[in-house]
PyMOL Python script that loads the backbone (N, CA, C, O; Angstrom):
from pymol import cmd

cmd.read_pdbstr("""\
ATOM      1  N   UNK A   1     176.625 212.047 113.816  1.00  0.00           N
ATOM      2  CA  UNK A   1     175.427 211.541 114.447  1.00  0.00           C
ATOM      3  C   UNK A   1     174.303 212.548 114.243  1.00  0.00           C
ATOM      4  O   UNK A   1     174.444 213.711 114.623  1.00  0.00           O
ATOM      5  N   UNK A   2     173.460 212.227 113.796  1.00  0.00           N
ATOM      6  CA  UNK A   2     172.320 212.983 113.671  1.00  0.00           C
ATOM      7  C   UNK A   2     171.370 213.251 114.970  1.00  0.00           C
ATOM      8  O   UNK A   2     171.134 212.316 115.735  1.00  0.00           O
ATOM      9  N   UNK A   3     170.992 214.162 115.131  1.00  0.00           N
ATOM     10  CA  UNK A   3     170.206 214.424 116.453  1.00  0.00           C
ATOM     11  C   UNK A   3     169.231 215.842 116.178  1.00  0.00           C
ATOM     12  O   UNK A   3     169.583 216.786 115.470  1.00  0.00           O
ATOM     13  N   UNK A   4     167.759 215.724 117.016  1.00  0.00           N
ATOM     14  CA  UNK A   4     167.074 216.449 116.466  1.00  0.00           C
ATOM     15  C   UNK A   4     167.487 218.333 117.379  1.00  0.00           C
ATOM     16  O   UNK A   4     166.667 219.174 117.746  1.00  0.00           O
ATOM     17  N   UNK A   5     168.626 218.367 117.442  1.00  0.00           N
ATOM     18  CA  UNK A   5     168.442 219.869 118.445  1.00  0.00           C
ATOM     19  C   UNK A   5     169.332 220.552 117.106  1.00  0.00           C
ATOM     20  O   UNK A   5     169.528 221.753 116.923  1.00  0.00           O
ATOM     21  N   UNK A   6     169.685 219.691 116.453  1.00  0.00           N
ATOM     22  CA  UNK A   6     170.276 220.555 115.313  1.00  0.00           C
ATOM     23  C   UNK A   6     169.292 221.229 114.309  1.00  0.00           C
ATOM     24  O   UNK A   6     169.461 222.313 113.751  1.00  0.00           O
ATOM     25  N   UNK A   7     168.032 220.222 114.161  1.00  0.00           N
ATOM     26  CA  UNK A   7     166.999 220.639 113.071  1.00  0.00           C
ATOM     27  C   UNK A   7     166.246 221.494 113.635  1.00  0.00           C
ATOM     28  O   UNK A   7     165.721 221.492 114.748  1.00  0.00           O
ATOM     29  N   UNK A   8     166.220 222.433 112.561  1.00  0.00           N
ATOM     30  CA  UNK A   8     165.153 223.727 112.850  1.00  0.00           C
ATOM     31  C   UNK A   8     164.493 223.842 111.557  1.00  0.00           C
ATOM     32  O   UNK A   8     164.705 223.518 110.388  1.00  0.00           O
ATOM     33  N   UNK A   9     163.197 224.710 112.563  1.00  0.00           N
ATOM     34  CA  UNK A   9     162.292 225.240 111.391  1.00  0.00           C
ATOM     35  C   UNK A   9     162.417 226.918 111.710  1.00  0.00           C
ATOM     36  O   UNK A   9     162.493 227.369 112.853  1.00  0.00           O
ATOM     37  N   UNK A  10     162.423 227.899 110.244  1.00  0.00           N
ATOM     38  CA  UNK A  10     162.498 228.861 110.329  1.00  0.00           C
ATOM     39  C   UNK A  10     161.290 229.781 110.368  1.00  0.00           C
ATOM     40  O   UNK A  10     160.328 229.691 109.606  1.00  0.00           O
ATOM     41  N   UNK A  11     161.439 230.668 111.327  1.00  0.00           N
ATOM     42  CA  UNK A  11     160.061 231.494 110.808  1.00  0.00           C
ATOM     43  C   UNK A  11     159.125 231.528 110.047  1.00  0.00           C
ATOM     44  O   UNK A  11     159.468 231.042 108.970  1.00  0.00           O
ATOM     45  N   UNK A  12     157.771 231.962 110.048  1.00  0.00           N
ATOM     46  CA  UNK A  12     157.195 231.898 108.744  1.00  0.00           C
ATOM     47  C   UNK A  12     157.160 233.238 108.332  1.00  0.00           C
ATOM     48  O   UNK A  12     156.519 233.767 109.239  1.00  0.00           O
ATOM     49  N   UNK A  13     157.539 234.378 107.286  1.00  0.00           N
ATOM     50  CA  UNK A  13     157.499 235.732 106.840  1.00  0.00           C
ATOM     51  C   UNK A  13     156.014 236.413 107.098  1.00  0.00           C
ATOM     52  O   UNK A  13     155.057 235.641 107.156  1.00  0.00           O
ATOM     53  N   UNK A  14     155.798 237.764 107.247  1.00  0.00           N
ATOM     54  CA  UNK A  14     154.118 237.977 107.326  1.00  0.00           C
ATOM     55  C   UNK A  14     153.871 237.975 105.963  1.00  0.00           C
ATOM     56  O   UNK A  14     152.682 238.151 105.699  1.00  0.00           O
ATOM     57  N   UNK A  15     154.662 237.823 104.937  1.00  0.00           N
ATOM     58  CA  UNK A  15     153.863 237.672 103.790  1.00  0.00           C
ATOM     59  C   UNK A  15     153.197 236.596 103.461  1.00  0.00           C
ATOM     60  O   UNK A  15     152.266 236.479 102.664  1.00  0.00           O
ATOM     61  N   UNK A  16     153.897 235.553 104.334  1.00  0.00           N
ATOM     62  CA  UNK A  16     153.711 234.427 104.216  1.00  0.00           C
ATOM     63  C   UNK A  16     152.220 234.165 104.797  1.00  0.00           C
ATOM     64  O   UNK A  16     151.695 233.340 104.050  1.00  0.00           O
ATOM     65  N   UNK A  17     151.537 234.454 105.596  1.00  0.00           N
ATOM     66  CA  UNK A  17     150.072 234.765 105.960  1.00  0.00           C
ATOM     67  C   UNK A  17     149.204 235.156 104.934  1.00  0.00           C
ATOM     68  O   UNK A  17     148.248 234.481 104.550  1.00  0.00           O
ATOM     69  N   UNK A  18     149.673 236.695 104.306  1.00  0.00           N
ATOM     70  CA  UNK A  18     148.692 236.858 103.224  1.00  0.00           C
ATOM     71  C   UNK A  18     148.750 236.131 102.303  1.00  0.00           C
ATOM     72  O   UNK A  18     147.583 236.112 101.913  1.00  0.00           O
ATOM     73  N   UNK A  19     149.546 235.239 101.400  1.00  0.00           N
ATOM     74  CA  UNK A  19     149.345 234.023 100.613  1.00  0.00           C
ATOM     75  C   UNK A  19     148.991 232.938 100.892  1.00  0.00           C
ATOM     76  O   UNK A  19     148.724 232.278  99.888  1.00  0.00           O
ATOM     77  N   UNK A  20     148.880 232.507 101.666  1.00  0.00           N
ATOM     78  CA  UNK A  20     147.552 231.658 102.526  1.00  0.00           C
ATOM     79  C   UNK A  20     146.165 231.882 102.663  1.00  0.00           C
ATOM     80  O   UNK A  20     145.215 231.100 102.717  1.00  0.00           O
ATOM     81  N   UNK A  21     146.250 233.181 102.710  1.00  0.00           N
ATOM     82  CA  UNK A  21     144.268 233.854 102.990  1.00  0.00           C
ATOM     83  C   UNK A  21     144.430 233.977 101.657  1.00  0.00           C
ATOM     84  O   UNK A  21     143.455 233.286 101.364  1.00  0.00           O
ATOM     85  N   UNK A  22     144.945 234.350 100.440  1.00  0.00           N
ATOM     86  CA  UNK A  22     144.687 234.682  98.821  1.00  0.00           C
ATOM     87  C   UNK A  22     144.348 233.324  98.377  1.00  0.00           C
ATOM     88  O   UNK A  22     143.300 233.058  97.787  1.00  0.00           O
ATOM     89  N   UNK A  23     145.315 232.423  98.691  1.00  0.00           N
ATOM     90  CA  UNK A  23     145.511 231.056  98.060  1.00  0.00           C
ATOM     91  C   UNK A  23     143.671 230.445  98.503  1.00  0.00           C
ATOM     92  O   UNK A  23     142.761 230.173  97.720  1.00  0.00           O
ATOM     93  N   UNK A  24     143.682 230.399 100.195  1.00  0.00           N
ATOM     94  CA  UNK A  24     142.325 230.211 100.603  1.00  0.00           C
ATOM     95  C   UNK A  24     141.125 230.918  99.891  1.00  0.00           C
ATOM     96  O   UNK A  24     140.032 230.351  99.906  1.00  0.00           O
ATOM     97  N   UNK A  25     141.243 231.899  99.385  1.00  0.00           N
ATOM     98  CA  UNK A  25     140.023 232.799  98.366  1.00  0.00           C
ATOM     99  C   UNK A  25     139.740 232.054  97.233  1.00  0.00           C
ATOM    100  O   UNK A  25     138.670 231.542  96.906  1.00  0.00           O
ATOM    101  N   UNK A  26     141.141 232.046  96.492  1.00  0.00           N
ATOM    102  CA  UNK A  26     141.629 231.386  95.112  1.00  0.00           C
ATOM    103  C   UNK A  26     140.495 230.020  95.267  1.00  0.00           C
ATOM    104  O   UNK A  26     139.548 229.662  94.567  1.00  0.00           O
ATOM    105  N   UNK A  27     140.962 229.603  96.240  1.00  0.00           N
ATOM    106  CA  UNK A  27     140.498 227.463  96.582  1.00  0.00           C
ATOM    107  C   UNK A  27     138.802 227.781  96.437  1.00  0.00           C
ATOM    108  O   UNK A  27     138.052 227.090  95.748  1.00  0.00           O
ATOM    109  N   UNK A  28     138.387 228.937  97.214  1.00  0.00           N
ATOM    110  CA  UNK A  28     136.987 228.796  97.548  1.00  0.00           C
ATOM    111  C   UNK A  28     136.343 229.342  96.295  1.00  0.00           C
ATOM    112  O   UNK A  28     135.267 228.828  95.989  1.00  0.00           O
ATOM    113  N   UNK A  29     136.889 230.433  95.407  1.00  0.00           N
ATOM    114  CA  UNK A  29     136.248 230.549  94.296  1.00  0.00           C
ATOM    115  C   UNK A  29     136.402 229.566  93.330  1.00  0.00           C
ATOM    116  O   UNK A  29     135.498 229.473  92.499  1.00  0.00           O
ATOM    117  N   UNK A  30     137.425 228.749  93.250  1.00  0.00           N
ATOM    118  CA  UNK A  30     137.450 227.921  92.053  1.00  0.00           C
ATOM    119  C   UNK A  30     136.517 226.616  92.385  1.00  0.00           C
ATOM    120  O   UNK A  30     135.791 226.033  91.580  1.00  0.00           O
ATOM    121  N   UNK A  31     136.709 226.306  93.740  1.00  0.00           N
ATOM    122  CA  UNK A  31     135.574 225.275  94.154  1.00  0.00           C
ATOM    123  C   UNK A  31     134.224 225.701  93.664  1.00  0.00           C
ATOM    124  O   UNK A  31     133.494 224.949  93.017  1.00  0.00           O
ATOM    125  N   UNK A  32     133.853 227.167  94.054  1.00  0.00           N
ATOM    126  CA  UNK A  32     132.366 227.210  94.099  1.00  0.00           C
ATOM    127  C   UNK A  32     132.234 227.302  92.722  1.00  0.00           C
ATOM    128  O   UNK A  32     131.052 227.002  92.552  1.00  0.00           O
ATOM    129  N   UNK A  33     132.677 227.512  91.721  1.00  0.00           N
ATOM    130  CA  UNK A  33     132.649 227.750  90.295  1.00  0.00           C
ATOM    131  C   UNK A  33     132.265 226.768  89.559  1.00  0.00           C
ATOM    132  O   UNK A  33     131.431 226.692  88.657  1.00  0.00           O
ATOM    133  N   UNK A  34     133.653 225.284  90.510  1.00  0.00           N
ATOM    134  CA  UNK A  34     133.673 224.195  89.906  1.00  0.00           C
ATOM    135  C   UNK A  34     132.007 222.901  90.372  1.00  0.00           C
ATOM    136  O   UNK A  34     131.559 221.782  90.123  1.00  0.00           O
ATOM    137  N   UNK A  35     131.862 223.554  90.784  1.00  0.00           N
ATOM    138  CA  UNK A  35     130.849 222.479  91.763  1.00  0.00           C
ATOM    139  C   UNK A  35     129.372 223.986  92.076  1.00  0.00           C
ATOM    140  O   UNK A  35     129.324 224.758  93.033  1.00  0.00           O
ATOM    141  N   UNK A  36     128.923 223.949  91.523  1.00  0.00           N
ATOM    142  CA  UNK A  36     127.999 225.390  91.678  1.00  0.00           C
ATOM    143  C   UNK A  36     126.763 224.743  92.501  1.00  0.00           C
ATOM    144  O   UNK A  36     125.926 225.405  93.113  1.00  0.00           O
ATOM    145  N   UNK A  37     126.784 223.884  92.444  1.00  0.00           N
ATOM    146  CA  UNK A  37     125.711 222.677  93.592  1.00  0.00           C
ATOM    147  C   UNK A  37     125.543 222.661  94.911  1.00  0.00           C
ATOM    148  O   UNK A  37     124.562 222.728  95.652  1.00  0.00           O
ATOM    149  N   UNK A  38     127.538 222.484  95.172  1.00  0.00           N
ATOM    150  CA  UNK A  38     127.431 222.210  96.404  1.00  0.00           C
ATOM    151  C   UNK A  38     127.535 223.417  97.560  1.00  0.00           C
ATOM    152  O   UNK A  38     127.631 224.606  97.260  1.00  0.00           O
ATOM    153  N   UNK A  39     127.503 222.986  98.729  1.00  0.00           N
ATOM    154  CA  UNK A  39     127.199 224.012  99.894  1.00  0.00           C
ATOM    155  C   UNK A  39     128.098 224.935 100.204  1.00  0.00           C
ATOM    156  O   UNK A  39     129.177 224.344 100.171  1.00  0.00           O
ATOM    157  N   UNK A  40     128.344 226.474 100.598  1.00  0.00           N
ATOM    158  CA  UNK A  40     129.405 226.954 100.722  1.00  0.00           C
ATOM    159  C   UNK A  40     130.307 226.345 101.683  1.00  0.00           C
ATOM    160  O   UNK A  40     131.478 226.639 101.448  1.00  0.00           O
ATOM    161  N   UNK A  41     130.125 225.518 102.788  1.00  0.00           N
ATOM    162  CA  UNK A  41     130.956 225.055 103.660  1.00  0.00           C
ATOM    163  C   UNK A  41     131.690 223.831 102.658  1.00  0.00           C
ATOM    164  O   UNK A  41     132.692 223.220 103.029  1.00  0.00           O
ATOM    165  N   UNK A  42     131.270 223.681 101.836  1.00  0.00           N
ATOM    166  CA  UNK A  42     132.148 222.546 101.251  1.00  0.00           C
ATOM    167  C   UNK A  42     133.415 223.575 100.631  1.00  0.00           C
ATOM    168  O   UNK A  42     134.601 223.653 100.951  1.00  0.00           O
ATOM    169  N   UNK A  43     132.790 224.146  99.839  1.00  0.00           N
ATOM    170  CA  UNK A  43     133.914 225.467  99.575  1.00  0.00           C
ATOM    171  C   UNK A  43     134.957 225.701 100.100  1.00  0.00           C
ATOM    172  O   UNK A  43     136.103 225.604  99.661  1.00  0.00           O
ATOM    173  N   UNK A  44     134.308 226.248 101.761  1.00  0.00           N
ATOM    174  CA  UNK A  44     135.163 226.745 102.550  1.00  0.00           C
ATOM    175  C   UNK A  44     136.425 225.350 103.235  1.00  0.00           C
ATOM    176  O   UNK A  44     137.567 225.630 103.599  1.00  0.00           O
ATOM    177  N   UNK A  45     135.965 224.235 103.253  1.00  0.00           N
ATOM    178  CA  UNK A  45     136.427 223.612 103.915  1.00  0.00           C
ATOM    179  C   UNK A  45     137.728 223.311 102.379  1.00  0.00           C
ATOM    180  O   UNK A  45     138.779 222.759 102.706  1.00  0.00           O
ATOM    181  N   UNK A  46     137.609 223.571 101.348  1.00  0.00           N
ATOM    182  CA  UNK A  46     138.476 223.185 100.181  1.00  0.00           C
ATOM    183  C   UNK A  46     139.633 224.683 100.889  1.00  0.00           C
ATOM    184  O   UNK A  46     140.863 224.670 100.943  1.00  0.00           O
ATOM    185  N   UNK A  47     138.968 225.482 101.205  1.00  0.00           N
ATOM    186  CA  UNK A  47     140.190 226.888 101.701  1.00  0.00           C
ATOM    187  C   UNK A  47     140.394 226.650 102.421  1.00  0.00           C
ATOM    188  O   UNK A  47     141.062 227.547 102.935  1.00  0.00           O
ATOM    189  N   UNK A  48     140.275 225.781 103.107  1.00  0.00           N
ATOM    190  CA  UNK A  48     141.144 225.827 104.534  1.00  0.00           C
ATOM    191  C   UNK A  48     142.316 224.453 104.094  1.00  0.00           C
ATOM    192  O   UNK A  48     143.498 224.218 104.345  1.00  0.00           O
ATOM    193  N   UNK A  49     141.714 224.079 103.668  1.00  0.00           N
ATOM    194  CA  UNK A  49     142.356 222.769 103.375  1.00  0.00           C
ATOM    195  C   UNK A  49     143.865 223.380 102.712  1.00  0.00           C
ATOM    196  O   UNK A  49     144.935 223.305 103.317  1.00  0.00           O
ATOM    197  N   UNK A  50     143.706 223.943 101.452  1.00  0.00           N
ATOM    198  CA  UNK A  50     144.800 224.328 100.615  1.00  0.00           C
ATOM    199  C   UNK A  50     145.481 225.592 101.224  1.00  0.00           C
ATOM    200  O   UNK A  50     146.485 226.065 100.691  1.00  0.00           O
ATOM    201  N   UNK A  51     144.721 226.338 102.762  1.00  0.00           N
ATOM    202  CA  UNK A  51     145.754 227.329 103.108  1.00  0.00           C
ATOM    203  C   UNK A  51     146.294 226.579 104.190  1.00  0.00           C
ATOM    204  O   UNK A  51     147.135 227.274 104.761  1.00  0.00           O
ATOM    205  N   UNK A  52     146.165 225.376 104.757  1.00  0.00           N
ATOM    206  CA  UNK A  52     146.395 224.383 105.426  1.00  0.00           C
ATOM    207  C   UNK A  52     147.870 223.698 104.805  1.00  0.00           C
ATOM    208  O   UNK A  52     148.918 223.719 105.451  1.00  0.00           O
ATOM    209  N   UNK A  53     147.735 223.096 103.436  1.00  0.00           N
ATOM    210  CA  UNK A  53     148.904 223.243 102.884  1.00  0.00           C
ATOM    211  C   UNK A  53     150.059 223.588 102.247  1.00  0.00           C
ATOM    212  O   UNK A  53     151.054 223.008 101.813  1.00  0.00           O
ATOM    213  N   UNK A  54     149.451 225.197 102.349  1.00  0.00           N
ATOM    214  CA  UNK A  54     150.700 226.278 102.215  1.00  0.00           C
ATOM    215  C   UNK A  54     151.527 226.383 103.134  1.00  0.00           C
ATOM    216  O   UNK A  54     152.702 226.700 102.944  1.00  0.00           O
ATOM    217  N   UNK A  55     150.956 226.097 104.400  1.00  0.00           N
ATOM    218  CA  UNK A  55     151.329 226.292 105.469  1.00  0.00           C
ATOM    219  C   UNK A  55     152.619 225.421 105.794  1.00  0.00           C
ATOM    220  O   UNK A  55     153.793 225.786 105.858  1.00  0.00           O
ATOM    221  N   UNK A  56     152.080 224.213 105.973  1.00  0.00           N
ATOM    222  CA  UNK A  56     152.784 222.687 106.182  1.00  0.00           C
ATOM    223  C   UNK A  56     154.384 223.162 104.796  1.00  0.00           C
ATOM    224  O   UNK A  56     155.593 223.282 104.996  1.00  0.00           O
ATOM    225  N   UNK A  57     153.759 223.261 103.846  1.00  0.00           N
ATOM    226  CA  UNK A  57     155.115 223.529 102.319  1.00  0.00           C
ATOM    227  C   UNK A  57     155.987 224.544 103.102  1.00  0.00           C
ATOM    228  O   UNK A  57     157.169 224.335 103.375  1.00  0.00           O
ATOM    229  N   UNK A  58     155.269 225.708 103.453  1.00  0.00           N
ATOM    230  CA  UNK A  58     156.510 226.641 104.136  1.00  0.00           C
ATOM    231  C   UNK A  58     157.176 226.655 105.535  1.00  0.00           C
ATOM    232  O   UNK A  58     158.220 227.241 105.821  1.00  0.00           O
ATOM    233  N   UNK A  59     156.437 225.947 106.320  1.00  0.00           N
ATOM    234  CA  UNK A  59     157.069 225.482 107.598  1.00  0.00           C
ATOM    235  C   UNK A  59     158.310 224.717 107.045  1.00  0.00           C
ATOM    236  O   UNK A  59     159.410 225.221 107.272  1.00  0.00           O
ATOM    237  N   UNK A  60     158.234 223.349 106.223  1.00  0.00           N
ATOM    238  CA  UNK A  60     158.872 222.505 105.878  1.00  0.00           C
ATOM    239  C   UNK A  60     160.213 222.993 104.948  1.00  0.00           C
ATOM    240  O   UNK A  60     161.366 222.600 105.126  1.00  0.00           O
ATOM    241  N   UNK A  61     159.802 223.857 104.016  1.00  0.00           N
ATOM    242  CA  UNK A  61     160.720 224.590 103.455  1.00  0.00           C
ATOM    243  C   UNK A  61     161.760 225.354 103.888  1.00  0.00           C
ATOM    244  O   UNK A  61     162.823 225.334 103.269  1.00  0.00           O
ATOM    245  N   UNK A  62     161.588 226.139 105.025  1.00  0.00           N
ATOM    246  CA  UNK A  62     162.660 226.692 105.807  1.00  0.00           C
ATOM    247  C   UNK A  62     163.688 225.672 106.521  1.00  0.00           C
ATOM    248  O   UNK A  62     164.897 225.867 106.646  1.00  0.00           O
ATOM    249  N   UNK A  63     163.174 224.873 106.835  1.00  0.00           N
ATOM    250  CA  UNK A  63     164.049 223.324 107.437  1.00  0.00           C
ATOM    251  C   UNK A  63     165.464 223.401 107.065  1.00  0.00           C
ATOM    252  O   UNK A  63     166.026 223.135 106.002  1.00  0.00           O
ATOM    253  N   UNK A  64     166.010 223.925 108.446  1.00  0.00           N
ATOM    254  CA  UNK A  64     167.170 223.915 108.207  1.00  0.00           C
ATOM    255  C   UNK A  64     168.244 222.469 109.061  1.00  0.00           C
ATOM    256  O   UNK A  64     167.506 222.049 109.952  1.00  0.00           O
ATOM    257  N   UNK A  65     168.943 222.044 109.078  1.00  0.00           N
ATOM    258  CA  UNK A  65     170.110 221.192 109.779  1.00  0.00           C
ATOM    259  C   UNK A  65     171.661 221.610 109.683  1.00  0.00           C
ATOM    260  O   UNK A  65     172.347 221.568 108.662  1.00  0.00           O
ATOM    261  N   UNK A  66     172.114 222.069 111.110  1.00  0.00           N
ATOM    262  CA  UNK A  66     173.277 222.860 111.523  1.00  0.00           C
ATOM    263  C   UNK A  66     173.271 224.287 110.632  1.00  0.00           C
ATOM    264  O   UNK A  66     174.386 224.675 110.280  1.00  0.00           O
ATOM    265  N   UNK A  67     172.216 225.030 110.271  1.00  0.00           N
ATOM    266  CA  UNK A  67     172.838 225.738 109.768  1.00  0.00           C
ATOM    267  C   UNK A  67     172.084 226.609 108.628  1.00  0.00           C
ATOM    268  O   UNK A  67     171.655 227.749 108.450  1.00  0.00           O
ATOM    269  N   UNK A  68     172.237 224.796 107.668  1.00  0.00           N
ATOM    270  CA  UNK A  68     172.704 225.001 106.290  1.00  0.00           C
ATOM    271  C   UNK A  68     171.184 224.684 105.753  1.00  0.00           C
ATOM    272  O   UNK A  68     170.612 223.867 106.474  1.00  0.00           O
ATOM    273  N   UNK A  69     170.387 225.168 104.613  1.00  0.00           N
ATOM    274  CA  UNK A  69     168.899 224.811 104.693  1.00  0.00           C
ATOM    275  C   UNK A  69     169.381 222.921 103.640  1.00  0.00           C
ATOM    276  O   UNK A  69     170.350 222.464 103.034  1.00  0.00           O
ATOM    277  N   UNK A  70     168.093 222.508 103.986  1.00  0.00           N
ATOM    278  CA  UNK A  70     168.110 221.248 103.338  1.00  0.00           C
ATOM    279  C   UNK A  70     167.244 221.014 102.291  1.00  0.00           C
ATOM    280  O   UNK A  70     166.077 221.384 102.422  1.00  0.00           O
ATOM    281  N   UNK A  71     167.637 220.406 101.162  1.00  0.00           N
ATOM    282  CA  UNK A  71     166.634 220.093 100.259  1.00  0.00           C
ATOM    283  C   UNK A  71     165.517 218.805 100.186  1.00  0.00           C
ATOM    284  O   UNK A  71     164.686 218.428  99.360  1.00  0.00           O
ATOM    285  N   UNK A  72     165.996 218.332 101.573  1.00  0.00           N
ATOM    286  CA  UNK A  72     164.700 217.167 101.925  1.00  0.00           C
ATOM    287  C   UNK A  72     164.002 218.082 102.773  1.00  0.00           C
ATOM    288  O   UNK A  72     163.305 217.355 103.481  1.00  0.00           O
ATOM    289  N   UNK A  73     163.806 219.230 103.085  1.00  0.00           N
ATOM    290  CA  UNK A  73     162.760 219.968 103.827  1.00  0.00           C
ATOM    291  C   UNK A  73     161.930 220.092 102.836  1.00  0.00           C
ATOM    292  O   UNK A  73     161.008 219.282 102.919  1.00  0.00           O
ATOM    293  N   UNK A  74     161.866 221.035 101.593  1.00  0.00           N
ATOM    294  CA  UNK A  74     161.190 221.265 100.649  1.00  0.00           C
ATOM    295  C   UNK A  74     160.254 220.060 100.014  1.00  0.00           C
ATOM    296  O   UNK A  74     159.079 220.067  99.644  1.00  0.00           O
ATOM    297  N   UNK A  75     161.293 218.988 100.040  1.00  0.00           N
ATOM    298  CA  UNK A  75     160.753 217.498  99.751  1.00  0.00           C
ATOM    299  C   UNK A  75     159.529 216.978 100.750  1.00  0.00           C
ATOM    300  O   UNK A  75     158.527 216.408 100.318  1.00  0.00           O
ATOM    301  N   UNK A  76     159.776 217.275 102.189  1.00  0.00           N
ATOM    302  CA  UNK A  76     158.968 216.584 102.723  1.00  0.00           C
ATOM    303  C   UNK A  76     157.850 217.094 102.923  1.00  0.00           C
ATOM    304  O   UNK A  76     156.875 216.442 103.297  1.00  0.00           O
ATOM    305  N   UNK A  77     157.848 218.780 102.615  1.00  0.00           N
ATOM    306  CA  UNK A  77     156.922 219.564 102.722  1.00  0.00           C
ATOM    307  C   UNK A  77     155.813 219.576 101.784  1.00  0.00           C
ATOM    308  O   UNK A  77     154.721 220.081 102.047  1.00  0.00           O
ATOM    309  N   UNK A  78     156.213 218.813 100.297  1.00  0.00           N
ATOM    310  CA  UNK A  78     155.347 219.075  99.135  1.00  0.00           C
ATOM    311  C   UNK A  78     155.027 217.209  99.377  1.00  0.00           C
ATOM    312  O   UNK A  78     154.097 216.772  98.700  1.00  0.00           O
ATOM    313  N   UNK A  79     155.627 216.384 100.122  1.00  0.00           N
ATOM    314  CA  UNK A  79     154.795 214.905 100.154  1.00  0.00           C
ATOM    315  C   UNK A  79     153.823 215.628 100.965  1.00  0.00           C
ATOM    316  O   UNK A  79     152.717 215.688 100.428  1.00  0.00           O
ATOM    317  N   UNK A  80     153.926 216.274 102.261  1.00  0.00           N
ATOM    318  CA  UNK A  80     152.616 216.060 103.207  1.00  0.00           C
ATOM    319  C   UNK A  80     151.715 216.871 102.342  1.00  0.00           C
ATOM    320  O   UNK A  80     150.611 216.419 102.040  1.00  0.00           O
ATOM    321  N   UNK A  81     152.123 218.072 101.911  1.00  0.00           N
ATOM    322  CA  UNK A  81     150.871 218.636 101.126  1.00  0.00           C
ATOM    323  C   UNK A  81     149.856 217.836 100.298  1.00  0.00           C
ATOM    324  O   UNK A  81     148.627 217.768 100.258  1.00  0.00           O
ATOM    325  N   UNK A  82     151.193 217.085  99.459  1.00  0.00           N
ATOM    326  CA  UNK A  82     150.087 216.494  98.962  1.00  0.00           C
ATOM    327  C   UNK A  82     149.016 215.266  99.474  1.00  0.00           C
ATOM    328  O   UNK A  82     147.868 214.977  99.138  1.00  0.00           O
ATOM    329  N   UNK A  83     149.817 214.789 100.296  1.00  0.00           N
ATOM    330  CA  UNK A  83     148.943 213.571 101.351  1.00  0.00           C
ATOM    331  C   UNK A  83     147.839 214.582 101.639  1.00  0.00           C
ATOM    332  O   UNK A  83     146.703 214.286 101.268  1.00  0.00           O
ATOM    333  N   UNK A  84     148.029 215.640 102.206  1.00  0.00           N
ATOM    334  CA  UNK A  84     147.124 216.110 103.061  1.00  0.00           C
ATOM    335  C   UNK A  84     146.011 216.326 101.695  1.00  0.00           C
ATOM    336  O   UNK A  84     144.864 215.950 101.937  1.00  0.00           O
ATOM    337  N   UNK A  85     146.173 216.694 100.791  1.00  0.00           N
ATOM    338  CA  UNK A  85     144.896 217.243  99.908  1.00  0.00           C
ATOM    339  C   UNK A  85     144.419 215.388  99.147  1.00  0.00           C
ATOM    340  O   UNK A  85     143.392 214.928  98.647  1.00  0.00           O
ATOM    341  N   UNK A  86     144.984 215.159  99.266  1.00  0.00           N
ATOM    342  CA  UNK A  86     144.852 213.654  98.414  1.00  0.00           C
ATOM    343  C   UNK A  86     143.653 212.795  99.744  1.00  0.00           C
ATOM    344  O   UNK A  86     142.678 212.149  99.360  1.00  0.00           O
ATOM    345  N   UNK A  87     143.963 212.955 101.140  1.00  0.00           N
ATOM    346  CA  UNK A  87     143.441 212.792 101.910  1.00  0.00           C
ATOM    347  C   UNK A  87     142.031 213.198 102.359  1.00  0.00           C
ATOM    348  O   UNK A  87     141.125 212.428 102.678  1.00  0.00           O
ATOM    349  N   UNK A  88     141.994 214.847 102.322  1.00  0.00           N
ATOM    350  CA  UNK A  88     140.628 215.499 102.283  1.00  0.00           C
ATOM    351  C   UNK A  88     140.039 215.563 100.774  1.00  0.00           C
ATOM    352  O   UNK A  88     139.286 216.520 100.594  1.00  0.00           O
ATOM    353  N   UNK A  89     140.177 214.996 100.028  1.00  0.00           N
ATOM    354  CA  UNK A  89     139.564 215.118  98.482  1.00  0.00           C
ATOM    355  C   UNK A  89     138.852 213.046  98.594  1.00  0.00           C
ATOM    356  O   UNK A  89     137.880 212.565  98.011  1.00  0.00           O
ATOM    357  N   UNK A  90     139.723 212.440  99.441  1.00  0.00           N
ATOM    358  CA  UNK A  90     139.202 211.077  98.955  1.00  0.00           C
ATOM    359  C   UNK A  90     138.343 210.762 100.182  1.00  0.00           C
ATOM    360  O   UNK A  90     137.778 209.669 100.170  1.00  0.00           O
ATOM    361  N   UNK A  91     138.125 211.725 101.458  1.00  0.00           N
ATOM    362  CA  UNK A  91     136.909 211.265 102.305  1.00  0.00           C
ATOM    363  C   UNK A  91     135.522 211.834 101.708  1.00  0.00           C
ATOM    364  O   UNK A  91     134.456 211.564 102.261  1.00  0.00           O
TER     365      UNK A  91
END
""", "prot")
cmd.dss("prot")
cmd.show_as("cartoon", "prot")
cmd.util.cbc("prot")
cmd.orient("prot")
């Protein structure tokens, strides 16, 4: 029987922070590069967005059940990512 007190999510590492703020740099320079027009908050809102879904990938990735880690964690972690950017790119 499946039940949710078995599923866990594991820590996130502190490295795991600084590749989020790099990744967020990465997003905002390649935005402003790509689009030299638009406003820096558009920028910024592209870094938050993509350290937004580093986040969601590595929460999801640690996903463990009884134990043992699962390979539908990793799975479900790279659908929401991508919903999530597919989402803020088409408003």
């Amino acid at each position: 029987m499946f039940t949710l007190t078995l599923l866990r999510f594991s820590p996130l590492p502190k490295e795991s922070h600084l590749v989020a703020v790099l990744i967020g740099v990465l997003a905002y320079i390649v935005d402003s590069f790509a689009m030299p027009g638009s406003a820096a908050t558009d920028s910024f809102g592209t870094a938050v967005v993509a350290a937004v879904c580093w986040y969601v990938y590595k929460v999801f990735d640690g996903m463990t059940y009884d134990g043992a880690e699962t390979a539908l964690g990793t799975v479900a972690g790279l659908f929401l990512s991508v919903v999530i950017c597919i989402g803020y790119f088409m408003l």
